[in-house]
N, C-alpha and C positions, 0 to 999 in steps of 0.2 A: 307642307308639300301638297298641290292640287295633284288631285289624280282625277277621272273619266271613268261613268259607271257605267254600262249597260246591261241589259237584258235581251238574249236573241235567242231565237232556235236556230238550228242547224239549216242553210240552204241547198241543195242540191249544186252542183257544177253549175250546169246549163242556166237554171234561175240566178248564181250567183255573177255570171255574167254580164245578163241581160241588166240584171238591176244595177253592178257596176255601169255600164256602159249611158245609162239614163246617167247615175249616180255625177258620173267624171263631167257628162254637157251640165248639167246642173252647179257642180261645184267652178267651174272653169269660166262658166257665166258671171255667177256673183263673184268670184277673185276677179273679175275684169270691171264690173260694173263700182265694186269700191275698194279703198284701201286696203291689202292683205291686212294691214295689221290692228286695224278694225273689226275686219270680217271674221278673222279666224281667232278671236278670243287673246290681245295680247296679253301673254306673260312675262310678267318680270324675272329674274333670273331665280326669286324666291320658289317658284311654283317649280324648280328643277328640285331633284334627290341630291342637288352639291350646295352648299351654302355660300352664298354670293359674296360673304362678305371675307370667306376662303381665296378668291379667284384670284387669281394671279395678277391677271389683267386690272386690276384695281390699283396697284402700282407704278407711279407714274413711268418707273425705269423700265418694267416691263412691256407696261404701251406704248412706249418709245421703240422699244424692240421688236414689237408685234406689231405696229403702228397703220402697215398695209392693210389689215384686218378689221382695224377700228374704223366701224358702220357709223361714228355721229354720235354725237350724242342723244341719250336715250336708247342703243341700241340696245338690242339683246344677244349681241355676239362678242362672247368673249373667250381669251385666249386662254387654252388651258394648257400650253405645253410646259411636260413638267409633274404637271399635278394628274391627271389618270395616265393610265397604260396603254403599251401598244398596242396594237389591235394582234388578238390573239383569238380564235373561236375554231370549232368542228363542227358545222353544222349539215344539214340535209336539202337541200334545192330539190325542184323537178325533178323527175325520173330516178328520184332513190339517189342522186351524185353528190357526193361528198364534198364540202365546199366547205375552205381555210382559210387562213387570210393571205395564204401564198398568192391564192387565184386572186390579186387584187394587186400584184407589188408592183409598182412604178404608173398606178393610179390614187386620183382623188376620192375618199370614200365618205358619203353622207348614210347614217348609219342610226336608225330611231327605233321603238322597240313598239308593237301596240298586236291586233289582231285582226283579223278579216270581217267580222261580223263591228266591229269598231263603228259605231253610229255619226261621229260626227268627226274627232281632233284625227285620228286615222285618215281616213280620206281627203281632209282636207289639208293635212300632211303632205298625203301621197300626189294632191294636186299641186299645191308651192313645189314640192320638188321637183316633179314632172315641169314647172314651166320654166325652175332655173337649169334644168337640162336643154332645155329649148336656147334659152337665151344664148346658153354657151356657143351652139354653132356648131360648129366641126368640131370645136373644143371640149363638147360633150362625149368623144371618144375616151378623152383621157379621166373620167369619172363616173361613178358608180352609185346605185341608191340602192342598200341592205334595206328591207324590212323584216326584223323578228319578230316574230310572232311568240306572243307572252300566252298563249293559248296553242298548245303543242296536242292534248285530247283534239279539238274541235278542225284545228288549221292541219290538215295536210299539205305537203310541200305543193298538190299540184291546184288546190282550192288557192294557198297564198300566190302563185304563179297566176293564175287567172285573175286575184285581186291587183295585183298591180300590173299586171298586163292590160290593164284596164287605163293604164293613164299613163305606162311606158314602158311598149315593148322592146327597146332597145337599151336598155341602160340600167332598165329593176329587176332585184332578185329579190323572190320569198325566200327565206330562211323559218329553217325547223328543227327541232330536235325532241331530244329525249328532256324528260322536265330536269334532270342531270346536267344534262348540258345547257338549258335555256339560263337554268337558278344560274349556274356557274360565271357566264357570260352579265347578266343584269348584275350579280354581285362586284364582278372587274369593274362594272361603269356606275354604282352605284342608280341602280333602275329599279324600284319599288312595284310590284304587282302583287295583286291576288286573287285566288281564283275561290268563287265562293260555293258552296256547298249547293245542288240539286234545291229546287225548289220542290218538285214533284217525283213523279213515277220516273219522268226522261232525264239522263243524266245527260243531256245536252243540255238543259236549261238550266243555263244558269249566268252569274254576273260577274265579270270582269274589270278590275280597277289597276289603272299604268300609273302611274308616271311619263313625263311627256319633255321631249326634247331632241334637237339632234344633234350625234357627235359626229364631228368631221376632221377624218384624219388626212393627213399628207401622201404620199406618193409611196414613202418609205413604211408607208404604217402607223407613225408617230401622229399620237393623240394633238390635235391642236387648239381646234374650237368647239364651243358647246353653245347652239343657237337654242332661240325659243322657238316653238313652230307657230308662233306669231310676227316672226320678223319678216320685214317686205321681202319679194322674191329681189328687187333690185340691191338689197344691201348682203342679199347670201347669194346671189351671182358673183358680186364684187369680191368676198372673200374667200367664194370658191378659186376664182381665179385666180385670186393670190396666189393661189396653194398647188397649179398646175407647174408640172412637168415643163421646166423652157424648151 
């Protein structure tokens, strides 16, 4: 399993904006200038916390069944319905509100796990997903992008809310909680983290390693696909849309 190290201090709000805001022209640039799945590091379904050779979608009877979903070959989208669980969580948004997977029912959800301070596979996450929201159209109403935060000490609900209002303020929620409830959640989707010990005096400093992928469930909640966040934005437009509300 790849996971993603870094090293950061803590940024202030205001700083954390500003550098998002450079951060998102920056990333939005180069996702146009070449291939996402070039640019953003492709992974093969190895580099996920589920073993590919588990996936459902490996079956021919089941791609036949999921068949709308199948990006080509080579893709990195594959169907998981069946194999994880519904979407189940309690987690904390902006202003302290409590956020379920109720608030989500008879929507499409893309749903990946990383942190605010996340140097590089994070934002450039958060930009692929920001531009298949785009693509959608109008049809971006009926869909949603979760970011948890595997860093619950450093992410407050209102620093994650600023980080992906950075690249979609219509459609992205930060998600937060108690480290309880964050383990609780990575464990249902099998999401690998760890948060490493102070290097110094500041208990802010310190290194965080994910796991990296996104799950995207149905309307009704039900678990379907598991992308690489290396897949083009045009072939996870195509199976988001599968997966809308007629």
């Amino acid at each position: 399993m790849k996971t993603e190290t870094a090293h950061h201090f803590r940024l202030s709000p205001k700083v954390l904006r500003r550098r998002l805001a450079l951060l998102r022209t920056s990333v939005l640039s180069m996702a146009a200038a070449l291939p996402l799945a070039g640019v953003m590091l492709m992974q093969s379904a190895a580099a996920q916390a589920i073993d590919p050779q588990t996936l459902p979608g490996r079956a021919d009877s089941t791609a036949q069944d999921d068949g709308r979903h199948a990006a080509g070959a080579g893709s990195t989208i594959h169907p998981i319905r069946g194999f994880l669980p519904d979407l189940d969580f309690e987690l904390v948004a902006a202003g302290g509100k409590t956020i379920t997977e109720k608030d989500f029912e008879g929507k499409v959800v893309m749903m990946f796990f990383g942190y605010a301070s996340c140097p590089d596979i994070c934002p450039t996450t958060m930009a692929q997903l920001s531009m298949v929201m785009e693509s959608l159209g109008e049809q971006a109403e009926q869909a949603r992008v979760l970011f948890v935060s595997v860093d619950p000490h450093r992410d407050t609900p209102e620093i994650l809310q600023a980080y992906v209002d950075a690249f979609d303020n219509r459609h992205a929620i930060g998600l937060t909680g108690s480290e309880r409830q964050i383990s609780r959640l990575a464990r249902r989707y099998r999401v690998a983290y760890q948060i490493e010990k102070p290097r110094g005096d500041d208990v802010n400093d310190y290194e965080v390693a994910h796991s990296r992928g996104i799950y995207i469930f149905d309307e009704h909640g039900k678990a379907r696909l598991l992308a690489s966040d290396g897949e083009s934005v045009e072939k996870l437009t195509a199976a988001v849309r599968g997966l809308l509300p007629s």
